[in-house]
VEXDREN-2710 file (C-alpha; in Angstrom, 1 decimal):
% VEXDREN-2710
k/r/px/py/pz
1/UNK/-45.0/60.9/-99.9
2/UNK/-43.1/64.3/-101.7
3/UNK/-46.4/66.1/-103.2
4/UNK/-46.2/67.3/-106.7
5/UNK/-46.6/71.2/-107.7
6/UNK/-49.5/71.9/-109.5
7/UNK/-49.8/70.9/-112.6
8/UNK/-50.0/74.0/-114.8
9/UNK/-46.7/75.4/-112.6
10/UNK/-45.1/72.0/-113.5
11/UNK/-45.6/72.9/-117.3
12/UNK/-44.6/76.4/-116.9
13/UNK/-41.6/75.4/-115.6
14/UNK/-41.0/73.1/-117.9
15/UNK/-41.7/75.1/-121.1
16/UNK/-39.2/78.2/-119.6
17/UNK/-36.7/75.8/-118.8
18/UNK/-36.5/77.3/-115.1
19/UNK/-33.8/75.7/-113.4
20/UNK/-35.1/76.0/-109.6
21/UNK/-37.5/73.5/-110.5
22/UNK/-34.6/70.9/-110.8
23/UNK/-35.4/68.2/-108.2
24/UNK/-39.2/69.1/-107.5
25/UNK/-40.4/67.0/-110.4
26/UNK/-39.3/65.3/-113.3
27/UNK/-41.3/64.7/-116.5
28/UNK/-41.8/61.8/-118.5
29/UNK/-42.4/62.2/-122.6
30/UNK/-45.5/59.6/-124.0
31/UNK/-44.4/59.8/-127.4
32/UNK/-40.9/58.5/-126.9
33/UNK/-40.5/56.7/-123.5
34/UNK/-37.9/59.1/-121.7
35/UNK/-38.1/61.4/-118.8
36/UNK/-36.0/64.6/-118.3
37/UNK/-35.4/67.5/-115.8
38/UNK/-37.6/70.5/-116.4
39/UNK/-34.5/72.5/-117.9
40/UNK/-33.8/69.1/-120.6
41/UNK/-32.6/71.4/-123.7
42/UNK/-34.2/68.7/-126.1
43/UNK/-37.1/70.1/-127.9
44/UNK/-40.5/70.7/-125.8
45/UNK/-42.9/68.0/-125.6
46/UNK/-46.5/69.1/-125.8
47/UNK/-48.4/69.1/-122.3
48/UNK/-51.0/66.6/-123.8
49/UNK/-47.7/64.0/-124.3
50/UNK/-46.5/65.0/-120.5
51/UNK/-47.1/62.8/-117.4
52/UNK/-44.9/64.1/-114.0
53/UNK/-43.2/62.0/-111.3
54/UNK/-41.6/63.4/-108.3
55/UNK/-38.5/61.4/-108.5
56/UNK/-36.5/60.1/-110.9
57/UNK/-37.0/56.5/-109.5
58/UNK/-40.5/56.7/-109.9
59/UNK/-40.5/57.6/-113.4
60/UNK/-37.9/54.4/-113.6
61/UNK/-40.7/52.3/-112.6
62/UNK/-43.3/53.5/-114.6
63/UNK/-41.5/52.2/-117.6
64/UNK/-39.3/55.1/-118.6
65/UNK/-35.6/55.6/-119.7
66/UNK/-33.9/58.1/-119.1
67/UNK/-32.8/61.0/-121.6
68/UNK/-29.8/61.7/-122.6
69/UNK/-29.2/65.3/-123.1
70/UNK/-29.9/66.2/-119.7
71/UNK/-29.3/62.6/-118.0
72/UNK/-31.6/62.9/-114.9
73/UNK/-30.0/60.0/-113.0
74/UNK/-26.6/62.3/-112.5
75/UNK/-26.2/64.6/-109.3
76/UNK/-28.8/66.7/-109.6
77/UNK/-27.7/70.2/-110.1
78/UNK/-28.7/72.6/-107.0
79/UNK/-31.2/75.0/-107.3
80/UNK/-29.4/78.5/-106.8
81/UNK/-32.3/80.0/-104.5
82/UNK/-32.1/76.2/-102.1
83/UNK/-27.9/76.8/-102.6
84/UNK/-28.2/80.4/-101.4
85/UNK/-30.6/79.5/-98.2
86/UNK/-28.5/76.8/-97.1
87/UNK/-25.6/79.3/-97.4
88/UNK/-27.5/81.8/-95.4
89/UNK/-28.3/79.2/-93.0
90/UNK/-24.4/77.7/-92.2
91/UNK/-23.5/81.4/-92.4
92/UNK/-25.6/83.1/-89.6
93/UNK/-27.6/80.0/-88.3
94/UNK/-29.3/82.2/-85.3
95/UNK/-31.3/84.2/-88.1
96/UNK/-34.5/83.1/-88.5
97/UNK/-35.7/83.2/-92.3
98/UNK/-39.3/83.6/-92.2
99/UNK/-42.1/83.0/-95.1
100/UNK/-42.0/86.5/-96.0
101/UNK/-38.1/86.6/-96.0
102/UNK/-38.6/83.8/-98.1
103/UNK/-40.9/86.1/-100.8
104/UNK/-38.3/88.7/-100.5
105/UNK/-35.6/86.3/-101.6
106/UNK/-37.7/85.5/-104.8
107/UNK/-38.0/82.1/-103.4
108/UNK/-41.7/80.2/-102.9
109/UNK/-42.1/78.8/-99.6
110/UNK/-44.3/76.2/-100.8
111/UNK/-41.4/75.1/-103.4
112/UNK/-39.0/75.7/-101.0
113/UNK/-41.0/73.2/-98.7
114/UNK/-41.4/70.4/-101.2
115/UNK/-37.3/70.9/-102.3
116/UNK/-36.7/70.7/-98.6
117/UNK/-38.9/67.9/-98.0
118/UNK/-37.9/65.9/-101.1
119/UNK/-33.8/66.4/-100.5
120/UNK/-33.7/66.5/-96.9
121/UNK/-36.7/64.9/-95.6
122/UNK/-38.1/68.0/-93.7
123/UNK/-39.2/71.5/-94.7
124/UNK/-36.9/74.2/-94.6
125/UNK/-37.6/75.8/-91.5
126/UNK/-37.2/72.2/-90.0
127/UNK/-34.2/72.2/-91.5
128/UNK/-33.1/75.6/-90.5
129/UNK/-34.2/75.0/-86.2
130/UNK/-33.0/71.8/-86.3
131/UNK/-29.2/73.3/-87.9
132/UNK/-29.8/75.9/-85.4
133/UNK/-30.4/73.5/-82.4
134/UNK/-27.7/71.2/-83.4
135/UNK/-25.0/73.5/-83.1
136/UNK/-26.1/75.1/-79.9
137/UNK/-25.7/71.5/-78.6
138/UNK/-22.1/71.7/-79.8
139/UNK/-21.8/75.1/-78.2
140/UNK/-23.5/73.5/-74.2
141/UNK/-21.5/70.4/-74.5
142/UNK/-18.6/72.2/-74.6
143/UNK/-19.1/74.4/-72.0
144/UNK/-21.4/76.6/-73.0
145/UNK/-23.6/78.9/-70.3
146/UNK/-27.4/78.3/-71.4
147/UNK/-27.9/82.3/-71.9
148/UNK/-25.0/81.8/-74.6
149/UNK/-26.5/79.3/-75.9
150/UNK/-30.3/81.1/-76.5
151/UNK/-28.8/84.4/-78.1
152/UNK/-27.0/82.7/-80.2
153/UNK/-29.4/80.2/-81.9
154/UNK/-31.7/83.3/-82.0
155/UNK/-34.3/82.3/-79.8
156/UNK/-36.2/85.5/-77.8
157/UNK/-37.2/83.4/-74.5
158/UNK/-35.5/81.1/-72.6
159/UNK/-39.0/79.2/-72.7
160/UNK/-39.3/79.4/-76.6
161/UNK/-35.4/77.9/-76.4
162/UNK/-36.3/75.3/-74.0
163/UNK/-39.6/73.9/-75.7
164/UNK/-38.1/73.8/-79.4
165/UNK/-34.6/72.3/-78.0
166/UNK/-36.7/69.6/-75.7
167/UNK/-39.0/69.3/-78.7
168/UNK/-36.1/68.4/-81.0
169/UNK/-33.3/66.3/-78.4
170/UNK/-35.8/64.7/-76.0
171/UNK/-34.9/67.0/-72.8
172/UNK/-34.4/70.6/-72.1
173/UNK/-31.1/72.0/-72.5
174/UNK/-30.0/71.8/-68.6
175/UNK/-29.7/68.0/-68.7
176/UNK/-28.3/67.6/-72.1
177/UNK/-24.5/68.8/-71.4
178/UNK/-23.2/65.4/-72.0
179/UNK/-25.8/64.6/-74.5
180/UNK/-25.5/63.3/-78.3
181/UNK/-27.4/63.1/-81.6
182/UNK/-26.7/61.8/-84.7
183/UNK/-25.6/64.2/-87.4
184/UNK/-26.8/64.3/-90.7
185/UNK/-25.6/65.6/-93.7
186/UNK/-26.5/65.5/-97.6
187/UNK/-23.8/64.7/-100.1
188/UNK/-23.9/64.4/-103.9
189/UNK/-22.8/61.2/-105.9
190/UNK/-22.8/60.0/-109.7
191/UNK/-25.9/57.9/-108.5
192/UNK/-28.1/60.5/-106.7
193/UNK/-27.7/62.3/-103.7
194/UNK/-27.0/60.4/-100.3
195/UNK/-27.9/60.8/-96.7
196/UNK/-25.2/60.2/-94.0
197/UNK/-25.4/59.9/-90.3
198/UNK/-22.4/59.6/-87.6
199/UNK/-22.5/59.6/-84.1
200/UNK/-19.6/60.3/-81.9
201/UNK/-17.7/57.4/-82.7
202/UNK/-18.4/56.4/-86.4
203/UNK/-20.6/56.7/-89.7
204/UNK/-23.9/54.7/-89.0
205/UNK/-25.7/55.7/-91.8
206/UNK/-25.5/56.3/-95.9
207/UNK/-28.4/55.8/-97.9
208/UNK/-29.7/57.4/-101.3
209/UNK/-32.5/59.4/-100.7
210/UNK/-35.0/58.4/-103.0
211/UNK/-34.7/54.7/-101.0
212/UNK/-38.3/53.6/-100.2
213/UNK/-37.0/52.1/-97.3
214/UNK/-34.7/55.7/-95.9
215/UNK/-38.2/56.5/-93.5
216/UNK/-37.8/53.3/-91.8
217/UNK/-34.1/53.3/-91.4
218/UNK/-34.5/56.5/-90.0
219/UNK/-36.7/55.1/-87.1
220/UNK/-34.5/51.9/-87.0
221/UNK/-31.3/54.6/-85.8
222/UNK/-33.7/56.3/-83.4
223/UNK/-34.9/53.2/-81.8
224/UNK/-31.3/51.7/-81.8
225/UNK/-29.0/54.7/-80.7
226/UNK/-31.6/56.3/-78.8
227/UNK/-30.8/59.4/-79.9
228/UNK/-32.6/62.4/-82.1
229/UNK/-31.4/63.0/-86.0
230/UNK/-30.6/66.6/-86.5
231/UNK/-28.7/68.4/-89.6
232/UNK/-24.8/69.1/-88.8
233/UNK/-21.0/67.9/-89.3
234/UNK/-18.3/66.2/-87.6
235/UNK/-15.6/64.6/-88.1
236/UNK/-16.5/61.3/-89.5
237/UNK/-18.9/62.7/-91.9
238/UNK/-16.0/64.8/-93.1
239/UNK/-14.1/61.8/-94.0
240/UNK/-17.0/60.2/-94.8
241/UNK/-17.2/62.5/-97.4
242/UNK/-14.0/62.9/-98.9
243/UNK/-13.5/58.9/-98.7
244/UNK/-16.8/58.7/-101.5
245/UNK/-16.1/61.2/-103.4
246/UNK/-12.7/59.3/-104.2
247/UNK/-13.9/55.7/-104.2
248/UNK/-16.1/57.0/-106.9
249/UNK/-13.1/57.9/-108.7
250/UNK/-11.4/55.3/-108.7
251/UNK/-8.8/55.8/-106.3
252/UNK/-10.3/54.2/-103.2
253/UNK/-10.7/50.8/-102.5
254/UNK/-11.4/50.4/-98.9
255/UNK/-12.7/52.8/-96.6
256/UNK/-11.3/54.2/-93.2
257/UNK/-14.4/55.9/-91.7
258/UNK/-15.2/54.2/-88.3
259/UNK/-18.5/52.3/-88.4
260/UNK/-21.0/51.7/-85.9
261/UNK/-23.7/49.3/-86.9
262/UNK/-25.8/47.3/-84.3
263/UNK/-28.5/44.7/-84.9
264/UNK/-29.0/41.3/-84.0
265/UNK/-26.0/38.9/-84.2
266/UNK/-26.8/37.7/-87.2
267/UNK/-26.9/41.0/-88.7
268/UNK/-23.8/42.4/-87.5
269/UNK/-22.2/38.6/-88.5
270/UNK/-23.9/39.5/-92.4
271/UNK/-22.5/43.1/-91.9
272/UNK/-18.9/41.7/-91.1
273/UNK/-18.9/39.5/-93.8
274/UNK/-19.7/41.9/-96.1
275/UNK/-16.9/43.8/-95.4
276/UNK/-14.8/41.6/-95.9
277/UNK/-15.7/40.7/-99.2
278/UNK/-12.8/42.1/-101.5
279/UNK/-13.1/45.1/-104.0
280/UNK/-14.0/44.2/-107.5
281/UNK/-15.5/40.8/-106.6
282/UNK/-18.6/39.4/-105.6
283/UNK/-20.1/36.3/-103.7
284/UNK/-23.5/34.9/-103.1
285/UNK/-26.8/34.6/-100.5
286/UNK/-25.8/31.3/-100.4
287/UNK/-22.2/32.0/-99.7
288/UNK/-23.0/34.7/-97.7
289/UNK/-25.2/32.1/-95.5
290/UNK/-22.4/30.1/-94.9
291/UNK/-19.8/32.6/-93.8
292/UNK/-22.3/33.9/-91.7
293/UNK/-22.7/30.4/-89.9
294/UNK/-25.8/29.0/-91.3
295/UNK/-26.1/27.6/-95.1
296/UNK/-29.8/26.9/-94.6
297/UNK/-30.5/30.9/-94.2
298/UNK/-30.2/32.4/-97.5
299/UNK/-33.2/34.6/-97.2
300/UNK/-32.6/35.7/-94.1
301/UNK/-29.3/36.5/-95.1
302/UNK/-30.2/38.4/-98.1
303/UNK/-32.8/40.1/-95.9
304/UNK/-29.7/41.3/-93.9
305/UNK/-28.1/42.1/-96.7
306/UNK/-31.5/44.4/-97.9
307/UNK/-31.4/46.1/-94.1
308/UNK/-27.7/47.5/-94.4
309/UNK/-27.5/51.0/-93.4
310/UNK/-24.6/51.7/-94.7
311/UNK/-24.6/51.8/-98.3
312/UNK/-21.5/51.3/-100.7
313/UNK/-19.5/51.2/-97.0
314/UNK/-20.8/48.0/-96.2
315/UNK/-20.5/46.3/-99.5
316/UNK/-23.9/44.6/-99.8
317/UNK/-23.9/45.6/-103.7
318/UNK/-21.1/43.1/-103.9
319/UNK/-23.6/40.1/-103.5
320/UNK/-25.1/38.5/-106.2
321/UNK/-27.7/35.5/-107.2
322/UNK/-25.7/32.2/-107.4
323/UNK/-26.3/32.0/-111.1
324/UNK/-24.5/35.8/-111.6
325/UNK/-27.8/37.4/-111.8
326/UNK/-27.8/40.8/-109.9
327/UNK/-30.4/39.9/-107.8
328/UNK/-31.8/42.8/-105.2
329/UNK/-30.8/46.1/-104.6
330/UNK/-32.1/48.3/-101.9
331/UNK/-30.8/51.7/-104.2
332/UNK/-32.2/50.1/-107.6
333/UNK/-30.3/47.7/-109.7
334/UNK/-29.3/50.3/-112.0
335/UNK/-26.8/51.4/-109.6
336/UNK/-25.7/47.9/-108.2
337/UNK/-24.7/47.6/-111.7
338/UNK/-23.0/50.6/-111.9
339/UNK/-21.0/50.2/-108.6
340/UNK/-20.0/46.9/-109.5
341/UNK/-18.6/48.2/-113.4
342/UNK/-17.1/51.0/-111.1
343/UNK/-15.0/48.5/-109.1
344/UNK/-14.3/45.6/-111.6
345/UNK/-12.7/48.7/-114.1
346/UNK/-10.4/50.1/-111.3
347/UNK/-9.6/46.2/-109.8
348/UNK/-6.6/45.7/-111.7
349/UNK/-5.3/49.8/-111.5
END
């Protein structure tokens, strides 16, 4: 569970507005209901009126709407300092960035760990070996001699190399040549940020990242593929990528990214028919049942439906109660709603 700052840094950071506090916490307002960022330009609340949430879903539940002026459910703005350490991270990913490099930066490690956490579900320097680690693999699979492969990820020791790669992949370096993992990357939508996976051969994972259930699915890949999770790119997540960022402009009605999805046959049978389900429209559990071969199982088909890895991909927003009622939504139904206005507006372009 992402761990709040302390309270009187919370309303410091609120009060001066500072912007690298964006995404750590978000703060909802007693007196009239809503809940901003910490930089919200609309008049300061006073602490007594204050309660904090660490996500913006969370502050959903407890009742609150959200404001207006600084509209917390859009992509959350970067923090520069988290914008800049990524930066340094893709740029020379064999330097290590230690705490006190960290301090030098102006950056808090513990904020930096709870960002890290919160966005990418690990703490910076997680983040940074496992960036590190994953393009090494790139570097052996591809022919790579192992001494290559240490300098450049900036390990000292072959050992020290050996332990954090085995550590991270599962076995030492030596036996991995023809290895895989599943890549990871963090993208920004209208609706909150998203995690995606892809293997070799296709996109198996989008989720938002404030999902309750994005822990489990993480597992669920790790027990399925058999494979570790590390940050990184490739091609699929490039088009992966570019194919969202159009869909949620309008311009995109079916995606091209290859899929891989396994799970039971009835699953993958839910999964299928979800995909074919055309843009724009929607069917029901009960519908859904029945394409998948068995009217009687309308929970288990919605239960399908609710274990879909592959958000907005796999349409499972498309389905719907039989009475047009939204029904469930693994992302909230705010944004089932939204995806579904999204579509039904661009239908007839």
């Amino acid at each position: 569970m992402q761990t709040l700052p302390p309270i009187a840094e919370m309303e410091r950071a609120y009060l001066e507005k500072d912007a690298s506090y964006n995404g750590l916490f978000f703060l909802g307002v007693r007196t009239t209901g809503i809940f901003c960022r910490p930089t919200c330009p609309a008049r300061k609340p006073l602490p007594r009126n204050v309660e904090y949430f660490s996500t913006a879903q969370a502050a959903l539940f407890a009742g609150y709407r959200p404001c207006k002026r600084c509209r917390p459910l859009e992509v959350d703005a970067q923090p520069p300092w988290a914008a800049e350490l990524i930066a340094a991270v893709e740029r020379e990913p064999g330097t290590r960035i230690t705490e006190s490099d960290l301090r030098r930066r102006g950056v808090d490690p513990k904020s930096a760990r709870s960002y890290f956490l919160k966005e990418y579900g690990m703490t910076f320097q997680a983040f940074a070996r496992a960036r590190r680690l994953s393009g090494v693999l790139t570097q052996i699979r591809e022919g790579a001699t192992l001494d290559a492969a240490v300098f450049a990820s900036g390990y000292e020791s072959h050992s020290g190399f050996r332990d954090a790669f085995a550590r991270t992949f599962g076995e030492p370096p030596g036996s991995y040549r023809d290895g895989a993992c599943i890549q990871l990357a963090w993208l920004r939508s209208p609706l909150g940020p998203l995690v995606a996976g892809a293997t070799d051969e296709g996109a198996c994972l989008l989720e938002f990242t404030d999902r309750r259930m994005l822990e489990a699915q993480f597992t669920t890949l790790r027990k399925r593929f058999k494979l570790p999770l590390v940050p990184g790119d490739n091609p699929h997540l490039e088009l992966l990528t570019q194919e969202l960022a159009n869909y949620f402009t309008g311009t995109l009605r079916a995606f091209t990214t290859p899929l891989v999805f396994p799970g039971t046959d009835f699953q993958r049978r839910a999964w299928e028919r979800l995909l074919e389900i055309p843009y724009g429209t929607t069917c029901s559990y009960q519908q859904l049942a029945a394409a998948v071969g068995n009217p009687a199982a309308v929970r288990a088909a919605g239960r399908a439906n609710g274990l879909n890895r592959l958000a907005i991909v796999i349409p499972c927003h498309r389905v719907v109660n039989k009475n047009g009622n939204l029904g469930g939504y693994g992302g909230g139904l705010r944004r089932k709603q939204y995806l579904l206005d999204l579509e039904r507006s661009h239908r007839a372009d």
